[in-house]
Every structure is written in C-alpha cells, then in structure tokens.
ZAPA-494598 format. One record per atom (N, C-alpha, C): atom name; x, y, z. Coordinates in steps of 0.2 Angstrom, whole numbers, plus 2048, in hexadecimal, padded with zeros to 3 digits. Layout:
N
- at,xx,yy,zz
- CA,X,Y,Z
...
# end
This chain:
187
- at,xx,yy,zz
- N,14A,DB9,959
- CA,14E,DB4,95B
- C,154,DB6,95F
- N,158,DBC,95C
- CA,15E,DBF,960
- C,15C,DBF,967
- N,157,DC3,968
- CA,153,DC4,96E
- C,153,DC0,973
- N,14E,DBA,972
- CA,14E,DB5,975
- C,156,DB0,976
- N,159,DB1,973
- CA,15F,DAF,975
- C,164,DB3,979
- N,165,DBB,979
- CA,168,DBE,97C
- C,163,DBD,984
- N,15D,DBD,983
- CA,158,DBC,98C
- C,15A,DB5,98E
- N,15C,DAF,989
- CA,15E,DAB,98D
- C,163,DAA,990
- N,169,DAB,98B
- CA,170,DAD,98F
- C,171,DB1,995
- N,16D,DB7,995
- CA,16D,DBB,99A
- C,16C,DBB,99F
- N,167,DB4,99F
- CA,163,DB1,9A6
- C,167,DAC,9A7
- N,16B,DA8,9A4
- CA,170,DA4,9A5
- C,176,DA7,9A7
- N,179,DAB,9A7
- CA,17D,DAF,9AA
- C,17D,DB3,9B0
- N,177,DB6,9B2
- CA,175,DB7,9B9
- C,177,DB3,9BD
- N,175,DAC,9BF
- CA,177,DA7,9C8
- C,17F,DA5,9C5
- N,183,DA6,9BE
- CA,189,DA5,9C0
- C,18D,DAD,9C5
- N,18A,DB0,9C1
- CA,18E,DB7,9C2
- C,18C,DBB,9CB
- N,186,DB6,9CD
- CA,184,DB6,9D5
- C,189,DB2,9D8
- N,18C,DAC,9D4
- CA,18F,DA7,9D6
- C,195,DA9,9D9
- N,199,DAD,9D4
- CA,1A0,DB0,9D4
- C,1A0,DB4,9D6
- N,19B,DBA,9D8
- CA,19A,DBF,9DC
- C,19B,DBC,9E2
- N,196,DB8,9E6
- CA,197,DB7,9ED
- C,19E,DB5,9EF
- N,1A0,DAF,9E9
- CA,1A6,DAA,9EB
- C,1AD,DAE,9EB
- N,1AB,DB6,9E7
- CA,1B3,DB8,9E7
- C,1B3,DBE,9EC
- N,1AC,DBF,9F1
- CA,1AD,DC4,9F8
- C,1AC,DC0,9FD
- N,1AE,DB9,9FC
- CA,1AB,DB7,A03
- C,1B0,DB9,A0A
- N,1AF,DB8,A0E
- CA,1B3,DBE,A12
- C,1B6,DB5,A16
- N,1BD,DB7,A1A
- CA,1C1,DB3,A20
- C,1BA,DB1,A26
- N,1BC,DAB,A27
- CA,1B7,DAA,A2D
- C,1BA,DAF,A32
- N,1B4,DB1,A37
- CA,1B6,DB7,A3C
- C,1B2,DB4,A42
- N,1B4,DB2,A47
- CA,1B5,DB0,A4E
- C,1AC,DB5,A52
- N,1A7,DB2,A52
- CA,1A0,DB3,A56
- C,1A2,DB2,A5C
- N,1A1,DB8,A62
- CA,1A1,DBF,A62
- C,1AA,DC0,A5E
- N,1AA,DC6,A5A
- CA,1AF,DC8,A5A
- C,1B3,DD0,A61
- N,1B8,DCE,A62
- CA,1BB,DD2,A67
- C,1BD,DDA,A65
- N,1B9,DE0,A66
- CA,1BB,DE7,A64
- C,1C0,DE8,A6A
- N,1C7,DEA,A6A
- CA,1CC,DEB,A6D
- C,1C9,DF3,A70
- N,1C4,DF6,A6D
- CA,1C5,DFD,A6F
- C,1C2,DFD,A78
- N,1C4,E02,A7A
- CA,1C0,E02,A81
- C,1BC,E07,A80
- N,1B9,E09,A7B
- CA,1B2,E0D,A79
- C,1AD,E0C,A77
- N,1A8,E09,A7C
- CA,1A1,E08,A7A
- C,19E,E09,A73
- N,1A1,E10,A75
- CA,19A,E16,A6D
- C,19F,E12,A68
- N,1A5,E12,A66
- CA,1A6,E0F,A61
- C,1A5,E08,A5E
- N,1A5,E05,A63
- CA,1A2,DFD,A62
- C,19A,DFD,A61
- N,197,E01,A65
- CA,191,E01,A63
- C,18D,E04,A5C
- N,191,E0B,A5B
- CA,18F,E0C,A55
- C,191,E0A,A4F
- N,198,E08,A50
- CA,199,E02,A48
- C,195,DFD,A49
- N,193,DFA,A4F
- CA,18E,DF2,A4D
- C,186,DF6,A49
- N,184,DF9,A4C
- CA,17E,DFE,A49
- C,17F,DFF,A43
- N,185,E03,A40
- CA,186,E06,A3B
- C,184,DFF,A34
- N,189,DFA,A35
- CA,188,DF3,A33
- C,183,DF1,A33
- N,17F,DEF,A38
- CA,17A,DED,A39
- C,173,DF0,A33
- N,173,DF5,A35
- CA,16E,DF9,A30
- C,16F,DF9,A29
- N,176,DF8,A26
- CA,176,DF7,A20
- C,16F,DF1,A1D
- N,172,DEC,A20
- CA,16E,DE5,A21
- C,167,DE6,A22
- N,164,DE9,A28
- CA,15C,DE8,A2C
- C,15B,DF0,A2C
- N,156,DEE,A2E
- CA,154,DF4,A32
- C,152,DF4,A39
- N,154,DF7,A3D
- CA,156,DF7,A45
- C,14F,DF8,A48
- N,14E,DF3,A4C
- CA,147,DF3,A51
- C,147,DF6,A56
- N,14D,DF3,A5B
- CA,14F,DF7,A5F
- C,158,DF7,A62
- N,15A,DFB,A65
- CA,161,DFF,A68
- C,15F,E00,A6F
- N,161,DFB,A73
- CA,162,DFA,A79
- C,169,DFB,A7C
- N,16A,E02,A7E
- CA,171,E03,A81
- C,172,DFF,A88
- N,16F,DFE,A8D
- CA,16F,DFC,A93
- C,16E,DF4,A91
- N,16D,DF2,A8C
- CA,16B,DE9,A8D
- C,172,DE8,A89
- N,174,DEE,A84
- CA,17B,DEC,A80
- C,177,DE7,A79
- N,171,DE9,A78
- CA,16D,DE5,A73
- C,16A,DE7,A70
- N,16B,DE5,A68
- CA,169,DE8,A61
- C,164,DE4,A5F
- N,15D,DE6,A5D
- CA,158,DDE,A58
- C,158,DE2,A53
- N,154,DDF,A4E
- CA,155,DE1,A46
- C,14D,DE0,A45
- N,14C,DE4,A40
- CA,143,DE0,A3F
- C,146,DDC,A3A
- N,141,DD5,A37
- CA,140,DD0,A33
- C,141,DD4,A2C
- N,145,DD1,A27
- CA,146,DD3,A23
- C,145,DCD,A1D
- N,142,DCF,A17
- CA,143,DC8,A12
- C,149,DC8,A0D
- N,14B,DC0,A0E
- CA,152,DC0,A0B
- C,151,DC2,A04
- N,156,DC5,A01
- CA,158,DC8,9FA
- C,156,DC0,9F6
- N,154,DC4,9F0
- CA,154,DBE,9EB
- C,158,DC0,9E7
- N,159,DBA,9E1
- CA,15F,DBC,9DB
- C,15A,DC1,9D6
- N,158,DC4,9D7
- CA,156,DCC,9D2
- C,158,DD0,9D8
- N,159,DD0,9DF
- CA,15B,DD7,9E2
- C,164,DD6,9E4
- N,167,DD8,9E0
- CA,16F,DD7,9E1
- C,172,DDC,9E5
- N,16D,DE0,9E7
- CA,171,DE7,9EB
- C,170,DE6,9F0
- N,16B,DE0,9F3
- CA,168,DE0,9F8
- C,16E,DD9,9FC
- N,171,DDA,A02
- CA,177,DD6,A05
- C,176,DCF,A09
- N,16E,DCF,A0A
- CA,16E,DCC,A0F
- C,16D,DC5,A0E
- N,16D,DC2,A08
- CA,16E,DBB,A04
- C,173,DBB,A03
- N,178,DB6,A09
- CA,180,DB6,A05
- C,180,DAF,A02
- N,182,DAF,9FA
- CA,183,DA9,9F7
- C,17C,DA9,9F3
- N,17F,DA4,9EF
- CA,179,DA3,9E9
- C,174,D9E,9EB
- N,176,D9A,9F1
- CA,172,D95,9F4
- C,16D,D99,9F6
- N,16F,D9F,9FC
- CA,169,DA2,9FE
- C,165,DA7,9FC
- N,167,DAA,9F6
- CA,164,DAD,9F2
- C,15D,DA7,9ED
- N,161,DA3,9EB
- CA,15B,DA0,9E5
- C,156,D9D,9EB
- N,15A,D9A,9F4
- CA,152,D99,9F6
- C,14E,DA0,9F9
- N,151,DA3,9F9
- CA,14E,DA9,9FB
- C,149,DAD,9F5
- N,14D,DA9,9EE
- CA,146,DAB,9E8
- C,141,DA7,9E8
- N,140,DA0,9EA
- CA,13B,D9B,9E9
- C,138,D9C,9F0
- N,138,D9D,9F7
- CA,137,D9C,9FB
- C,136,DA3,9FF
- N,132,DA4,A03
- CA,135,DAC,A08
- C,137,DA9,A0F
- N,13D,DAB,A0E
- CA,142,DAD,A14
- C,13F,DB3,A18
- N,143,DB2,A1E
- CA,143,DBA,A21
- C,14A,DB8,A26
- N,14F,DBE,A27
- CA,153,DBF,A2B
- C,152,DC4,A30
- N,156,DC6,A35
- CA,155,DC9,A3B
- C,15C,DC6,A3C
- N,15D,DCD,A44
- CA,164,DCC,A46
- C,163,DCE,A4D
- N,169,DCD,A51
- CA,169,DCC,A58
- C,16E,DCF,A59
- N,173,DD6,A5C
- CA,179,DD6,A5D
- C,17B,DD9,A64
- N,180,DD6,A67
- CA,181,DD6,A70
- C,188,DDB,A6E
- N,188,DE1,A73
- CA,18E,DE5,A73
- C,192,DE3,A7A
- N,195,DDF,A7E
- CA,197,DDE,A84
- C,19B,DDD,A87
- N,19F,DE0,A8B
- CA,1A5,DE1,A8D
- C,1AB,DDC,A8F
- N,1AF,DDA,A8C
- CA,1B4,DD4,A8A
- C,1B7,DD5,A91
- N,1B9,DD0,A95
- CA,1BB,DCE,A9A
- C,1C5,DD1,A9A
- N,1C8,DD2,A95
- CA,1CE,DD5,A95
- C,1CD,DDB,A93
- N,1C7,DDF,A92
- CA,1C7,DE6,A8F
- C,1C6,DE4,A87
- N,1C2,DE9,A85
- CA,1BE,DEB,A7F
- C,1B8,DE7,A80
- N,1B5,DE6,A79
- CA,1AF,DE3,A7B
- C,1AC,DE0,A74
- N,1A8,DD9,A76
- CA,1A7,DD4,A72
- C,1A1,DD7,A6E
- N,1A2,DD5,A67
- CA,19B,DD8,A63
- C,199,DD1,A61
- N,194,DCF,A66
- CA,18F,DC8,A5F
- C,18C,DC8,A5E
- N,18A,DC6,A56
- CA,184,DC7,A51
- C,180,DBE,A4E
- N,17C,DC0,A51
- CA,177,DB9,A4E
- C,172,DBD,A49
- N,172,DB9,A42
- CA,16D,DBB,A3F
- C,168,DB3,A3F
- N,162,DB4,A40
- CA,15B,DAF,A3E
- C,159,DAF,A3A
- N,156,DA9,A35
- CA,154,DA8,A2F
- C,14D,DA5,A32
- N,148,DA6,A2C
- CA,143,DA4,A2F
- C,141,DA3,A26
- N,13B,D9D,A28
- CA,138,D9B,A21
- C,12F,D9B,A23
- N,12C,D9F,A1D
- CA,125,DA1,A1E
- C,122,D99,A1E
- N,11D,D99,A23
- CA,117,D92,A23
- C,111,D94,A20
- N,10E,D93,A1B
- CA,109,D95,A19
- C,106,D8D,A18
- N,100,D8B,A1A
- CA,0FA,D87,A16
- C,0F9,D85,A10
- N,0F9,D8D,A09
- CA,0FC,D8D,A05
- C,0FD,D92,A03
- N,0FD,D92,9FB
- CA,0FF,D97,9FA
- C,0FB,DA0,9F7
- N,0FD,DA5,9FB
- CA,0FB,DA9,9FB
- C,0F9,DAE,9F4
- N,0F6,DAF,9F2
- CA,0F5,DB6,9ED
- C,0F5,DB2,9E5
- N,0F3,DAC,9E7
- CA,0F3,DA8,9DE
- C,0ED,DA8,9DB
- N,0ED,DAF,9D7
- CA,0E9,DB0,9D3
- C,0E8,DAD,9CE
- N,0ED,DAA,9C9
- CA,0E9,DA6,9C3
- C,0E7,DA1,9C4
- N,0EA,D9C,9CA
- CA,0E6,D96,9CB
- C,0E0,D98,9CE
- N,0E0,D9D,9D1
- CA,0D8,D9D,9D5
- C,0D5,D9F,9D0
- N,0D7,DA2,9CC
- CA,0D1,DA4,9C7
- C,0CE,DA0,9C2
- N,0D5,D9D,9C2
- CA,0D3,D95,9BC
- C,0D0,D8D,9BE
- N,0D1,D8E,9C3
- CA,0D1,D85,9C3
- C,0CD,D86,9CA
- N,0CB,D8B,9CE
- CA,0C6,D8A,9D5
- C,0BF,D8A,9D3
- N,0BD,D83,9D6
- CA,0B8,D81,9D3
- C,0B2,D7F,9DC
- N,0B8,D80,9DF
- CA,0B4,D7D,9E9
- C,0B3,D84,9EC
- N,0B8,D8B,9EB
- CA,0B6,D90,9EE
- C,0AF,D93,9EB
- N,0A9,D98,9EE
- CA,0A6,D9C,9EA
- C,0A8,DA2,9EA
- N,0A6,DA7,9E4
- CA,0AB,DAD,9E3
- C,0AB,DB1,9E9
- N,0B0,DB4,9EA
- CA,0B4,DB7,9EE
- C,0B2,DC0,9EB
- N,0AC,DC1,9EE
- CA,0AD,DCA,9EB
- C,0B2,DCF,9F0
- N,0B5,DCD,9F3
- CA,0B8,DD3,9F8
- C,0BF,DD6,9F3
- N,0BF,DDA,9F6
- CA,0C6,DE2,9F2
- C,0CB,DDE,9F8
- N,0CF,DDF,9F2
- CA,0D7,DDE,9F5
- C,0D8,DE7,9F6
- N,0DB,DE8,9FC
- CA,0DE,DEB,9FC
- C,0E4,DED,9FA
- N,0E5,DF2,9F8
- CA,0ED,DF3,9F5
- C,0F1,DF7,9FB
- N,0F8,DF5,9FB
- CA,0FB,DF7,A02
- C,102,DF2,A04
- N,103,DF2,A0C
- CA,107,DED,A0D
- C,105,DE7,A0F
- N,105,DE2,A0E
- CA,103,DDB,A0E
- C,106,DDA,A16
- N,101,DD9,A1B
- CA,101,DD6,A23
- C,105,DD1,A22
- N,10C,DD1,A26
- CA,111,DCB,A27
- C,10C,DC2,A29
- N,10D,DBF,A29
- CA,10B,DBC,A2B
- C,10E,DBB,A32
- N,10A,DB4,A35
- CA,10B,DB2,A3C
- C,110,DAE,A3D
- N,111,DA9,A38
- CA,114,DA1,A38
- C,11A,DA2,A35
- N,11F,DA0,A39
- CA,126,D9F,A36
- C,12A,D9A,A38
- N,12D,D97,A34
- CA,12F,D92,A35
- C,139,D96,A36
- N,13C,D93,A3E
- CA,143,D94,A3D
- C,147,D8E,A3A
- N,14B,D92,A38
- CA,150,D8E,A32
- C,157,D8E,A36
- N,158,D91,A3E
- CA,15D,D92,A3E
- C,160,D99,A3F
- N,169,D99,A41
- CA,16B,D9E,A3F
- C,171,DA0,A36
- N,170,DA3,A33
- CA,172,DA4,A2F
- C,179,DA7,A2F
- N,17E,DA3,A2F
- CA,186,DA2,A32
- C,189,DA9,A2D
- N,188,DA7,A26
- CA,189,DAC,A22
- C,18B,DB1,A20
- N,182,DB5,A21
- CA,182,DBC,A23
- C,185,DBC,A2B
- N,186,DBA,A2D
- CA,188,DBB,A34
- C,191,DBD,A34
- N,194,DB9,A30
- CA,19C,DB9,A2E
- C,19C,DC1,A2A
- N,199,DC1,A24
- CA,198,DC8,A20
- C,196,DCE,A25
- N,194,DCD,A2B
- CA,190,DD4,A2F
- C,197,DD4,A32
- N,198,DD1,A36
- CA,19D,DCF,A3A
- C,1A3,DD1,A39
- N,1A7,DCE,A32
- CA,1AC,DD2,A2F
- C,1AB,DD8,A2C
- N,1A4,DDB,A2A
- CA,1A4,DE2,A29
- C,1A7,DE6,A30
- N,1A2,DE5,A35
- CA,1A5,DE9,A3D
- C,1AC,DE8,A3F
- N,1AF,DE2,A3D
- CA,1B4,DE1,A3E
- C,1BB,DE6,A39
- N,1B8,DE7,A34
- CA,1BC,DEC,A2F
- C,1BA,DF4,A32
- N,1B4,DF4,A32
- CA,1B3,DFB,A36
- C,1B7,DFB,A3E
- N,1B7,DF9,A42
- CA,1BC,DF8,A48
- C,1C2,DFA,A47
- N,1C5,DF7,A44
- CA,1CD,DF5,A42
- C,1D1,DFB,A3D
- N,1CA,DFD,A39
- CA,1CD,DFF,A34
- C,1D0,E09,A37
# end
C-alpha cells in the first residue's frame, strides 16, 4: 500500500515540478534576428552552431549562403527532462501523446550598420498517419478482417515516415536558442 501511494504521489508531482521548472527559466523576449555587434563572422557563426547543436543535429553549414538546417528531431516528452527542445509543459505533455518533430533554420547576415543579424526559425511538425502504427495488442486481440500476417519485424531503426503535418513555427524554443547565442555573444 506504501508503495502504491508513494508511485502515485510521485507521478503527481512530476508535470508540477515540469511546471515550475519551465516557468522559473523562462528567458526575456529577445528581438528575431538578433544583432551580434561583433565585425567577426567566425564568432557569430560559431556560437549560432555551437547553440544550435546543443538542440539538433546539423544537416548542413553553408558558409557562402550564411545558412544553418538542422535534421528533424522529436520533441522531448515529460520522461526525457534533459532533452531542451520542449519548452513548457504544454509542449512536452503534447509531445508525449502525439509525435512532434522540430528542425531549425538559422541565417548569419551582415547587418546594414555593421555586425551581423543571427535569425533562428525553428518548425514543428505533427506526424499524419492513417493509423496507428505498431498496435500490437489490439491487432492481436480483436483483428478479426486481416489474415495472419507471418512476416518478421525487423529490429532496427524504424523508416521516418513521409506525411507531416506543419504546425508552424515554434516561437519558444526560438526565444530559448536565441537568448542562449545571445549570452554567448555578449558574454
């Protein structure tokens, strides 16, 4: 009985303590592109990178287009707390029921008074399936119209699928990325 009360409690205190984590680091709204005063490329370039990477993993660095892409990434859920890229407990609990994916877009560009603008778009996207994939107990319980299925599942990585629904851009992690490069800049 301990047991079961101490796992309930514990799981009731989870999404507050997600709650009050987000809300006591939320960071000052920060101005998309933000202005790097410096007149050095490499420095602006390698802290958006340095930042960036925390976040994604980088698809490609384009110095001559001044352009960063990110590969698709899925949003953190409320079991992965170390993972950044769900800011708030809104985007986490949908990012637990639903798969998200993020990606980012960042321009290094040379500001018209000297130094050089950093913009960061990050894109949400929401998976489109038909249904749902890999439901084993109800396919085993209650499929009564398919015939058995003898084929091996491979074990491995699961092929992304094709269909994504955009949700948009994600303002959020954009402020959080944004003011990270901006403390790395300044600081």
């Amino acid at each position: 009985m301990r047991r079961r009360s101490f796992l309930l409690v514990s799981f009731a205190l989870v999404p507050t303590g997600c709650a009050t984590f987000s809300a006591a680091t939320r960071p000052a709204v920060v101005e998309n592109p933000i202005l790097a005063p410096s007149a050095d490329f490499e420095s602006a370039w390698r802290a958006t990178v340095t930042i960036l990477d925390e976040y994604f993993d980088l698809a490609t660095e384009d110095r001559r287009a001044r352009k960063i892409v990110t590969q698709p990434r899925p949003g953190a859920t409320l079991l992965e707390p170390w993972s950044g890229d769900s800011v708030g407990l809104h985007d986490r609990l949908e990012s637990s029921l639903q798969t998200i994916r993020r990606f980012a877009i960042a321009n290094v560009d040379p500001a018209p008074g000297g130094g050089y603008k950093i913009k960061v778009q990050v894109f949400k996207q929401l998976e489109d399936l038909a249904q749902p994939e890999r439901q084993a107990i109800g396919r085993a319980v209650f499929n009564n119209e398919i015939p058995l299925n003898r084929t091996r599942e491979v074990i491995g990585p699961v092929p992304s699928p094709i269909q994504w629904i955009d949700r948009g851009r994600d303002t959020k992690l954009e402020q959080v990325i944004l003011g990270r490069i901006k403390e790395t800049l300044f600081l």
